[in-house]
N, C-alpha and C positions, 0 to 999 in steps of 0.2 A: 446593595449588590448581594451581600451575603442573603437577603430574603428570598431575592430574586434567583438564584442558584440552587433552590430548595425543592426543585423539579428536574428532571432531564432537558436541556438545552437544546432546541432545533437546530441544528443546521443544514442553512440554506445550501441548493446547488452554489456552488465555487467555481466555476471554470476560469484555466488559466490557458497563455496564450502558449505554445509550445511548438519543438521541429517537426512534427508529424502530424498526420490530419486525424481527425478521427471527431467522435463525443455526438453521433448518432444515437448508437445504441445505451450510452448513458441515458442520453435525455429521456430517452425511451423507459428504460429502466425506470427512473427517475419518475416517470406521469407526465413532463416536460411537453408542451408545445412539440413536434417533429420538424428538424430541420436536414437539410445536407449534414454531410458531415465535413467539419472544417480546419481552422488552426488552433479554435477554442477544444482543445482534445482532452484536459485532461482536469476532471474534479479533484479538489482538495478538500477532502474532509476532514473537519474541525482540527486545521494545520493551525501550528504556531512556527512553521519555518517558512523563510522566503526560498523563493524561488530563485536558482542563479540567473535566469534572464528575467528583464526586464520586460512590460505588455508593450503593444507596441505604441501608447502613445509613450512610453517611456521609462513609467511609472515602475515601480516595483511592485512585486505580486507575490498572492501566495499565503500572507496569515489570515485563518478565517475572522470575518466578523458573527458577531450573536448580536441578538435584538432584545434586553431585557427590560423587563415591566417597570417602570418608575425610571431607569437608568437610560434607555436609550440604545445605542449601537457603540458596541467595543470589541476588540478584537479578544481570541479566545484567551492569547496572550497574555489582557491584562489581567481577565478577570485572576485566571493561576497564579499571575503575579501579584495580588492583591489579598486572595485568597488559597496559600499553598494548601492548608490542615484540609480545609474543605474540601478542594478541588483534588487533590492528587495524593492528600495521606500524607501526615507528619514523618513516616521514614521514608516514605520516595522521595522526597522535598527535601528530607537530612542527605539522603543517599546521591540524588540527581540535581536536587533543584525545584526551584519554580517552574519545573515541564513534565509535559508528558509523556516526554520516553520514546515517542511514535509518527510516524506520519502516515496517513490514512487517505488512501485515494481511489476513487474511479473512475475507470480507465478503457477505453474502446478504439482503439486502432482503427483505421479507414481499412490500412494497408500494412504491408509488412515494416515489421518497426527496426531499422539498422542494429547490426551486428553491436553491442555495447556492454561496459563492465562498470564495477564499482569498487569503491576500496575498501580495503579492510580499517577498523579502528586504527589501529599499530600505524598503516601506512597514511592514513587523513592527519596524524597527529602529527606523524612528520613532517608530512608535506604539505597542509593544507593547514594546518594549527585547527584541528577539530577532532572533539573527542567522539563523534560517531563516525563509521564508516556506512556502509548502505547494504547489509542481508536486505534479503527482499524476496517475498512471500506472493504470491498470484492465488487468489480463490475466485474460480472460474464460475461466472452466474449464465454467460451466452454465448457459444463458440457455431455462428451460425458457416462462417466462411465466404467466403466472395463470390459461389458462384463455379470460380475456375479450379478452385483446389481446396481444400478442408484446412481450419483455425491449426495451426498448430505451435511448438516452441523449439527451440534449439536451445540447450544447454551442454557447456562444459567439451572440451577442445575429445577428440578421437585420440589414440596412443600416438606418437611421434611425428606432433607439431613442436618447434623451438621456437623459443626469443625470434632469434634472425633472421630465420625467416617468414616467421608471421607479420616482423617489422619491414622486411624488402616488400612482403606484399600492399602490408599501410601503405609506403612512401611510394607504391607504381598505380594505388586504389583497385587492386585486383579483386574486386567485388565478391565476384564470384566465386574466387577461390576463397576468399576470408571467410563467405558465407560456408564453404562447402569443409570446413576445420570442424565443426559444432556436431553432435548428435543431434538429431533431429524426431519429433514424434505429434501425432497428432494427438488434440488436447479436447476435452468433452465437460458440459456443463458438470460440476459438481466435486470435480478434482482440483486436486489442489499442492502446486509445486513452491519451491523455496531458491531460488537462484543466491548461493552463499556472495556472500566479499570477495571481487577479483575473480570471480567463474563468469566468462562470458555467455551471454546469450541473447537472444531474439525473439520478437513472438509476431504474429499475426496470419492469415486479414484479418478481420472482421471477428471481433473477440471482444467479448465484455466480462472484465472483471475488477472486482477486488484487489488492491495491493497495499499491503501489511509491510513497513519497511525502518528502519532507523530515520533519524527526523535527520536526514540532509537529501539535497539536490547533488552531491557528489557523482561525475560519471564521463564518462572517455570514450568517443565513439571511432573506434579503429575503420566501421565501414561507411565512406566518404566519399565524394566529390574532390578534396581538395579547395573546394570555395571557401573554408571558414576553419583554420586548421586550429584558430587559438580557442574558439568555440569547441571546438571537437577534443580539447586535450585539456581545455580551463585553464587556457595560461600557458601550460606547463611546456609545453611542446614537445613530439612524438617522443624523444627519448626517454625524458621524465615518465610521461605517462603510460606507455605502454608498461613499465615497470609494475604500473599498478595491479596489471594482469597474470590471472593464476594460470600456467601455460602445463600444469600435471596433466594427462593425459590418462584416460580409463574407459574403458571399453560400457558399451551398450548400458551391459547388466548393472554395470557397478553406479553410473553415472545416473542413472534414472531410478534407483535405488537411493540414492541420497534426496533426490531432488523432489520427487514424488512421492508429497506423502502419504499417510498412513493415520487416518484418524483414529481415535480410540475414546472407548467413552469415560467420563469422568464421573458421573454420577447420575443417578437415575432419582426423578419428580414423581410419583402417580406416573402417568402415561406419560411421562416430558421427562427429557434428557437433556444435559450438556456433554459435548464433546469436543475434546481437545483436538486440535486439526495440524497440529506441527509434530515435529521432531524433538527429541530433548535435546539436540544439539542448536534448536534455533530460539529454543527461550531464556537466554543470555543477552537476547538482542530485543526482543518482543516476544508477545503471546497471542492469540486468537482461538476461540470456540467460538462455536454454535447451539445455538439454544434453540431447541426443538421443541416445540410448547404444543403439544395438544388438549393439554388443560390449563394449567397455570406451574410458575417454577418461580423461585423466590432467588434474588442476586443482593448477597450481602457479604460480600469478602471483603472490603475497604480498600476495592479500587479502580480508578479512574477507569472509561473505558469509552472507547467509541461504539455505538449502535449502530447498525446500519440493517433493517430488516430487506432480508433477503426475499421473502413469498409470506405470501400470509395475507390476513390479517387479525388483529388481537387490538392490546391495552399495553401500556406500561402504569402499574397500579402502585400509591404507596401513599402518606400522609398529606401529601399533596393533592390528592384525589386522583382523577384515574387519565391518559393521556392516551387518547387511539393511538394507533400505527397498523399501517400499509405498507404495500410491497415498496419500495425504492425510498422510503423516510430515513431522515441519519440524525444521531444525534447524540451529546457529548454528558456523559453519564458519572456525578462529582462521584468520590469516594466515599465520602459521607453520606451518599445518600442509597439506602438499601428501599429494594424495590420489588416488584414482583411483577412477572409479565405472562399474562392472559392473551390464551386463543379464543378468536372471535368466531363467525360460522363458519369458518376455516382455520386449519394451523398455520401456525405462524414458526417464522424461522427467523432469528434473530441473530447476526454476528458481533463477536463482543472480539474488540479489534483494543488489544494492551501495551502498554509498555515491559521493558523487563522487572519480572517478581524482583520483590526484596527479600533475604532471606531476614 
């Protein structure tokens, strides 16, 4: 196994079975056969977490498999677990564990995706006996729209929504009103927002991206039907969980100002760059840049990360010999293994999707 880890790790398409339709525009992304789009909506990239719901023959879903030379098919899981120094770095392995920090997905809505929140760490520990809560990161590759109206997101409640009565409106399912609490704005290939712990929000139609998040399935979906309320709350039931929601209130400027980042570069290759695509307030939780290769850039920081080339195409180059890559390839990059990645007869764009730094 350890031989076998001494390259960059493909990972295969994932799809998991989920409440919303979507995984078109993945597939697409992806090179994928085209299909409708369905319940199969949501890629997990090189996941080590399950999934809260089960597929529908029953099974549990959710940890990626890899396919290695001599060894066979294992989950990304064991090899980390097998392999901490290698795979994830002797102080994240001291600091976190045999993991990697992250959960790593894409994502393409059919349709508009239910009003829903996440917890904060503090509050999963309490309530749910888990040390991550769910920030969550959106890096937008295709916001084509439905046709009837443009891709967009809703984050974060307007000034003077309460508890009480955002809870009268759960328990009467006043849709429309729960929908119409959120700031609202239209979203464009290339942007990229961060929905904190406990800030509600929304996204869709027709939207493909990227999402960079804390490794759990944690989440509480206040806009409902009523047909599945223990689903919608995890157990908890309305009272518990709406608790988990950040119900502050902050106008236009201030809320899209948090949530809409602000990349900035990190360091400059020849003609290739890296650039940090978050806020300093969200790498306590995860990290993500973009690796802009119009020549070659060299990645040797000691540590783990997810690849997922965004456009392009290039090489990932290193003792190993050399590995193409194309636009929609993913693949799970050990600590120990520094590498260098070349543009091909186009630039390549590469997303290096982290856990949080250790100091």
């Amino acid at each position: 196994m350890r031989e076998a880890t001494g390259r960059p790790l493909v990972l295969a398409y994932h799809p998991l079975y989920r409440f919303y339709e979507g995984g078109s525009l993945t597939r697409r992304f992806r090179g994928l056969p085209e299909r409708p789009d369905d319940w199969w909506s949501e890629d997990w990239v090189g996941s080590c977490t399950c999934a809260n719901n089960a597929g529908p023959d029953g099974r549990a879903q959710g940890l990626s498999m890899v396919e290695l030379p001599g060894v066979g098919s294992v989950t990304l899981s064991e090899i980390i677990e097998a392999l901490p120094e290698e795979m994830v770095g002797a102080r994240f392995a001291e600091r976190w564990g045999p993991i990697t920090g992250v959960l790593v997905k894409l994502l393409s809505p059919a349709g508009q995706v239910p009003l829903h929140a996440h917890p904060t760490r503090e509050w999963a520990g309490l309530h749910l006996g888990s040390r991550f809560g769910k920030t969550e990161a959106w890096i937008l590759l295709d916001t084509p729209g439905d046709g009837r109206e443009p891709a967009y997101a809703g984050v974060g409640f307007a000034p003077g929504i309460d508890r009480d009565w955002f809870a009268d409106a759960v328990r009467r399912h006043d849709n429309r009103s729960i929908r119409g609490t959120l700031h609202r704005t239209e979203v464009h290939p290339g942007e990229v927002y961060v929905a904190h712990a406990g800030v509600p929000h929304y996204l869709g139609p027709r939207i493909s991206f990227i999402e960079v998040q804390e490794p759990s399935d944690h989440i509480v979906i206040p806009e409902t039907d009523g047909a599945d309320d223990a689903g919608a709350t995890m157990g908890l039931g309305w009272e518990r969980a709406l608790d988990m929601i950040d119900y502050t209130g902050a106008d236009v400027a201030a809320t899209f100002a948090r949530a809409r980042q602000q990349p900035r570069v990190l360091r400059v290759s020849g003609a290739s760059r890296e650039v940090r695509l978050l806020h300093d307030d969200v790498l306590p939780y995860f990290d993500a840049t973009a690796l802009e290769v119009a020549d070659e850039i060299d990645v040797s920081d000691g540590r783990f990360w997810i690849a997922i080339v965004a456009s392009g195409t290039g090489s990932i180059d290193g003792d190993f010999g050399s590995q193409p890559v194309r636009r929609g390839q993913t693949f799970a990059v050990p600590a120990s293994l520094p590498i260098r990645v070349r543009a091909g007869r186009e630039a390549v764009r590469v997303i290096r999707c982290l856990g949080p730094a250790v100091a």
